[in-house]
C-alpha positions in Angstrom: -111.6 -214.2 -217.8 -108.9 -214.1 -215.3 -108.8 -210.9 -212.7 -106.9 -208.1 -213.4 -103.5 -207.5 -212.2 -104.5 -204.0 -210.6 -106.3 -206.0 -207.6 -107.6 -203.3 -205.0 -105.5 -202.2 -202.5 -104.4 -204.3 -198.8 -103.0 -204.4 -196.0 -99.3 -205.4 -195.7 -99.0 -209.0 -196.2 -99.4 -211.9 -193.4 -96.7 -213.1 -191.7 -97.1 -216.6 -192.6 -97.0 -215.5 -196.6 -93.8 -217.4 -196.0 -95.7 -220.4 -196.3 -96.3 -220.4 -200.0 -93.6 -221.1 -202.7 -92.1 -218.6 -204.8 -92.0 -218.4 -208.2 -88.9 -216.0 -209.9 -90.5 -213.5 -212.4 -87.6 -213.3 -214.3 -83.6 -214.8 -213.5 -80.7 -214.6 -214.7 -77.7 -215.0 -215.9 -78.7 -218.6 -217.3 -76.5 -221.2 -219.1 -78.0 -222.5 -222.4 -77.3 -225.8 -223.7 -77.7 -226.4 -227.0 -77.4 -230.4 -227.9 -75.0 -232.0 -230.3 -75.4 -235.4 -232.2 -72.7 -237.8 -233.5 -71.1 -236.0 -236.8 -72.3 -232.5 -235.5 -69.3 -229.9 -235.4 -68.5 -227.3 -233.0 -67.5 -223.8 -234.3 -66.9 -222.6 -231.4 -64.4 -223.1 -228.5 -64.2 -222.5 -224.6 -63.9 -218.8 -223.6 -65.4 -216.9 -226.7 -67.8 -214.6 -227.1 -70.7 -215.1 -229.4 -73.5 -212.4 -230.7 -77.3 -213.5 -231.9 -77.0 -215.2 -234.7 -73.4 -216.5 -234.7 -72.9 -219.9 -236.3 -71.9 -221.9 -233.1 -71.7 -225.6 -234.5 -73.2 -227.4 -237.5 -75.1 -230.1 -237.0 -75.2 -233.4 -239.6 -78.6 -234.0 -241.6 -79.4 -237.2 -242.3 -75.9 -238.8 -240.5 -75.1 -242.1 -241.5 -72.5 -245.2 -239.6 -69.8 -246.2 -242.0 -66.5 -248.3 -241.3 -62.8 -246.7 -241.8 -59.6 -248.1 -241.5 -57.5 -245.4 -239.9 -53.7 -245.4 -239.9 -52.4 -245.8 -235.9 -51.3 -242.7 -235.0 -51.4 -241.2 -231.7 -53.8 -238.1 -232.9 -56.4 -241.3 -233.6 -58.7 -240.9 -230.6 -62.7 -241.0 -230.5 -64.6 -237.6 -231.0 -61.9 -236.9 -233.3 -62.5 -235.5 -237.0 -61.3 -236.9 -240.5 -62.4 -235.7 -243.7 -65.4 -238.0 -244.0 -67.3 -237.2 -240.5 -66.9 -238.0 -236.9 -64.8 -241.0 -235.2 -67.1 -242.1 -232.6 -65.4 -245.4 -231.4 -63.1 -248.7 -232.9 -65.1 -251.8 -233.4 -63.4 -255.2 -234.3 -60.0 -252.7 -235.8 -62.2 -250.4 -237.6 -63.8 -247.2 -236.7 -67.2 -246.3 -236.5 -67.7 -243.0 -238.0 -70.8 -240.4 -238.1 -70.8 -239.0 -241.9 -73.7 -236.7 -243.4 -73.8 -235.3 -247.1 -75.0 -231.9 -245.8 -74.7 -229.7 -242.6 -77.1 -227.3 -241.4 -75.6 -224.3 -239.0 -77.0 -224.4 -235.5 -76.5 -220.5 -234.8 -77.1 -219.0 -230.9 -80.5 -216.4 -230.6 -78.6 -214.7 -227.7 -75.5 -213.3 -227.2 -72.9 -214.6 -224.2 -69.9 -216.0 -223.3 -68.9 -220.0 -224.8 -68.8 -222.0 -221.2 -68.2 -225.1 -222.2 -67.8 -227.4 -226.0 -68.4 -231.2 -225.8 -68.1 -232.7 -229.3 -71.0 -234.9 -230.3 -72.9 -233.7 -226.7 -73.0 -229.7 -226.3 -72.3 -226.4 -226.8 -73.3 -224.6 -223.5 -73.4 -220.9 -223.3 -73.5 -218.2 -220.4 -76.3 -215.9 -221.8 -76.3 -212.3 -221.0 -79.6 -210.9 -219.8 -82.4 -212.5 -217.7 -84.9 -214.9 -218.9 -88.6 -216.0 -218.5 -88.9 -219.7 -217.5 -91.1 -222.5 -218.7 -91.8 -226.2 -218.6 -91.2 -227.1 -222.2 -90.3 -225.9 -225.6 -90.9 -227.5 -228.8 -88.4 -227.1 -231.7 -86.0 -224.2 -231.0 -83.9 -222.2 -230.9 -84.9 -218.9 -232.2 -85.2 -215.2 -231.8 -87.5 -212.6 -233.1 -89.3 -209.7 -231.9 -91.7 -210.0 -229.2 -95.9 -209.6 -229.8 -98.8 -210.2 -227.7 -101.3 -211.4 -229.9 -104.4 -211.8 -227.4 -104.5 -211.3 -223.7 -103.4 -213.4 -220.9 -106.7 -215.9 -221.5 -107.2 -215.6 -225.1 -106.8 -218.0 -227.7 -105.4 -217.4 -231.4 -106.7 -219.4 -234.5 -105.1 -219.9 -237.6 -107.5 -216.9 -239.0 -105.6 -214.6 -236.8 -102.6 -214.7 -238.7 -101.7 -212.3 -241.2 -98.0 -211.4 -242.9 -97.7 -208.6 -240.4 -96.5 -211.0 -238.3 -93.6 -212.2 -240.2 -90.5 -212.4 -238.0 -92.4 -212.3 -234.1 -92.5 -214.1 -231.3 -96.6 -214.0 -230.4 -97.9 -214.8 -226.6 -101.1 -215.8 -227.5 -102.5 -216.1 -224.1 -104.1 -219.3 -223.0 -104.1 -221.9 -225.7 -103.0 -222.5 -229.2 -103.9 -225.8 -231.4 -101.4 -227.4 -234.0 -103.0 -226.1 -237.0 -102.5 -222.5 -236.4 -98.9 -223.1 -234.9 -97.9 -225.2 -238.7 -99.7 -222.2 -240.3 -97.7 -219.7 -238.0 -94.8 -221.3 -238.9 -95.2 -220.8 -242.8 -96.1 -217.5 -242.4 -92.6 -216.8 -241.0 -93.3 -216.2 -237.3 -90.6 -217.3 -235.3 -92.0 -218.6 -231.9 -94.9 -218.6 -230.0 -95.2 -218.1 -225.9 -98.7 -219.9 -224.5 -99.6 -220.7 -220.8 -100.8 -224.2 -222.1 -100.9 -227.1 -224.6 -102.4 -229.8 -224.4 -100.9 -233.3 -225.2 -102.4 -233.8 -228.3 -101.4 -230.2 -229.9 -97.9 -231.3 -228.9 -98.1 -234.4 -230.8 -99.5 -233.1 -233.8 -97.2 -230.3 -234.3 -94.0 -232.9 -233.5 -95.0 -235.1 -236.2 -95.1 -231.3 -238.2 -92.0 -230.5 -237.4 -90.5 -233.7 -238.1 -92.1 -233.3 -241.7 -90.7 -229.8 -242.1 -87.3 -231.5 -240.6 -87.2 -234.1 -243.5 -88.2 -231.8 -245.8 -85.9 -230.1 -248.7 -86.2 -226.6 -248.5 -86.7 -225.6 -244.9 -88.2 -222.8 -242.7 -86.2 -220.7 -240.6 -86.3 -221.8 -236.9 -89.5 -222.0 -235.2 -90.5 -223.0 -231.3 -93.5 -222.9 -229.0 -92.5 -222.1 -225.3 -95.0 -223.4 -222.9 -95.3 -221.7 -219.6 -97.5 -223.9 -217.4 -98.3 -226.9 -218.5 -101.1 -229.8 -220.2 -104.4 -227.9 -219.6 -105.6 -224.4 -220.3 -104.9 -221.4 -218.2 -104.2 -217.8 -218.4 -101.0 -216.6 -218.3 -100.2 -214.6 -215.2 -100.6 -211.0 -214.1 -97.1 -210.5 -213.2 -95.5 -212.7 -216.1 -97.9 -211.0 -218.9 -97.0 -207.3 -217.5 -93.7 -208.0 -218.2 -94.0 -209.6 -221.7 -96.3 -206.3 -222.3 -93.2 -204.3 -221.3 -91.4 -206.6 -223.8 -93.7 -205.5 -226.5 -91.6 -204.6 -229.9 -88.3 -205.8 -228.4 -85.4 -208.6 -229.8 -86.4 -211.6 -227.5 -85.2 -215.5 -228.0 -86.5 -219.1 -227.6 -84.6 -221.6 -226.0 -84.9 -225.4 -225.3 -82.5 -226.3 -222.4 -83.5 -224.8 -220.2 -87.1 -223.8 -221.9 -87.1 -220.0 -221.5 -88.1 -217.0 -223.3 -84.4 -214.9 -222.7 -84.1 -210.8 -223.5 -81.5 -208.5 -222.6 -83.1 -205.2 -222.0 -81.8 -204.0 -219.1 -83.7 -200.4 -219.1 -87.0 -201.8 -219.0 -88.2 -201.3 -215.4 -91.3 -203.5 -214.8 -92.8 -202.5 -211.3 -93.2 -205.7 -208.9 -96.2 -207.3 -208.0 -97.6 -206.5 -204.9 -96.0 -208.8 -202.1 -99.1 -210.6 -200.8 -100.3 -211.3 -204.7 -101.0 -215.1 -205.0 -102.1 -217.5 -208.1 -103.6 -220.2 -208.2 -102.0 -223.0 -210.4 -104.0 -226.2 -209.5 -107.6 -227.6 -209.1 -110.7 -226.0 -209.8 -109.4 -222.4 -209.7 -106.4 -222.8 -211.3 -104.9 -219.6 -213.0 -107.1 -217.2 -211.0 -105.4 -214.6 -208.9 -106.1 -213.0 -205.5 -104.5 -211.4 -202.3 -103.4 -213.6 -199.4 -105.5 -213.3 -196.1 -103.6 -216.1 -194.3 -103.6 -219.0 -193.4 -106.7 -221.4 -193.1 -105.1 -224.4 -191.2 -106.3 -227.5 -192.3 -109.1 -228.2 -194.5 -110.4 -230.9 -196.4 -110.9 -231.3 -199.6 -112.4 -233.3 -202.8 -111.9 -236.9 -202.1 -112.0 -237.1 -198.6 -108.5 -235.5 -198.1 -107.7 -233.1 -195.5 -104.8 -230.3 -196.7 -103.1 -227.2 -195.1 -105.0 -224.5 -196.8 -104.5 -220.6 -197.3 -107.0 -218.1 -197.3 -107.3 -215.7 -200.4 -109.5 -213.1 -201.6 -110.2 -213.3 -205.4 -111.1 -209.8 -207.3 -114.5 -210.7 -207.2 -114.3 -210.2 -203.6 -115.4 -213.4 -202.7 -112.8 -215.8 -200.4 -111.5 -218.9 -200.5 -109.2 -221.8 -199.2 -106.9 -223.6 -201.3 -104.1 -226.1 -200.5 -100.9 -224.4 -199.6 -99.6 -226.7 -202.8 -101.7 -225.3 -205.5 -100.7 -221.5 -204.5 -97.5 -219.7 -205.9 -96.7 -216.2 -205.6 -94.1 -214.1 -207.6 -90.8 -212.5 -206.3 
């Protein structure tokens, strides 16, 4: 189990806190970037403002290259349109040209202002609001309400699930496995926030998606945002008390950057305390405790010798870990 937030009370932090990195809690305003394919179109232009859930381009299934002869005018230029798709390029007098039988809208799960349009490459939007950040997301973009299914180390299984949970965004704490995300995702939840997931859960729910992709009738939009990384961990204090403040509110998935976004400005989350470290590598990684100082240097497994920090774990016990595998929150 990881320690509570609530550690017990200390002095004021060390001078030479300094000397661990910082982590944002939250940030924002962010740009989001959502990618564009040949034969995608943009809905949108430069300068507008969108809402959740406006169309913002439409992207191509199944695009296919075909050859056109197009008459030489001067409006004949590449990443231009004709009725049958997208001109992409001349090759030996005729043009390459991304068609597709069917589009599929591609609509934005936050509301913002249209920064930038690049056709066949992006739509980038300036989001309102701040945002959560993580190291990946798979599938995306979505929005739904936000619900913590387990605490900041549990783990949800595909028994877990019920209809209840029909339209949510779950953090389900610690780890997750493919089988309950694919059943998740027939069940209508949106999104799911984890602290880690391991490389072959990422694989298997890919090739899942990729089915779903391919398939005729498709789900509404589904992605898993992962926090920390490959192995398991608990989420931290500070980012779960926030999420818990979150609780019941319209929050959104995104891929580029990976971030959980929500724009809920009345929601006062107090900070955590100032000398409040985690632990995100080695042995102890995801535990929590208060900075003492620092320990100079120390060696370690394998013969290495590290500069090392001093902290206290809720357990009351005290020990030295590399400057590098420490983060606190700000």
């Amino acid at each position: 189990m990881t320690e509570p937030f609530e550690l017990a009370p200390s002095a004021l932090p060390a001078d030479d806190l300094g000397l661990v990195s910082v982590r944002p809690l939250s940030e924002g305003p962010v740009e989001i970037v959502f990618g564009l394919g040949p034969g995608d179109r943009a809905l949108v232009e430069a300068g507008e403002s969108v809402v959740a859930g406006t169309p913002i381009a439409e992207r191509a299934r199944d695009p296919r290259l075909i050859d056109l002869v197009v008459p030489e005018t001067g409006e004949t230029r590449p990443g231009g349109h004709v009725a049958v798709g997208e001109l992409l390029f001349e090759w030996h007098g005729r043009w390459r040209v991304a068609a597709a039988e069917l589009h599929e809208p591609i609509e934005t799960p936050v509301s913002g202002i249209v920064r930038d349009v690049r056709p066949g490459i992006s739509v980038t939007v300036r989001a309102t609001g701040r945002a959560i950040r993580g190291i990946v997301t798979l599938g995306g973009p979505t929005r739904g309400r936000l619900e913590v299914a387990t605490g900041a180390d549990g783990e949800l299984r595909a028994g877990g699930l019920n209809v209840g949970l029909t339209g949510a965004i779950l953090v389900v704490g610690s780890r997750v496995d493919a089988e309950t995300l694919t059943r998740a995702r027939a069940m209508g939840v949106r999104g799911v926030v984890v602290g880690g997931l391991a490389s072959k859960e990422r694989r298997d729910f890919l090739a899942s998606e990729a089915r779903q992709r391919a398939a005729l009738h498709r789900l509404p939009p589904f992605a898993v945002l992962v926090l920390d990384g490959a192995s398991r961990r608990p989420l931290p204090g500070p980012v779960m008390a926030l999420l818990g403040a979150l609780l019941g509110h319209e929050v959104a998935i995104v891929a580029d950057p990976p971030m959980l976004l929500f724009d809920e400005p009345e929601i006062d989350v107090p900070p955590p305390p100032p000398d409040l470290v985690r632990i995100r590598g080695g042995e102890l990684a995801g535990r929590e405790g208060r900075w003492l100082g620092s320990a100079g240097q120390r060696r370690f497994a394998g013969g290495v010798h590290l500069e090392a920090g001093s902290v206290r774990l809720a357990d009351g016990s005290a020990v030295a870990v590399p400057l590098g595998d420490l983060e606190r929150f700000s």
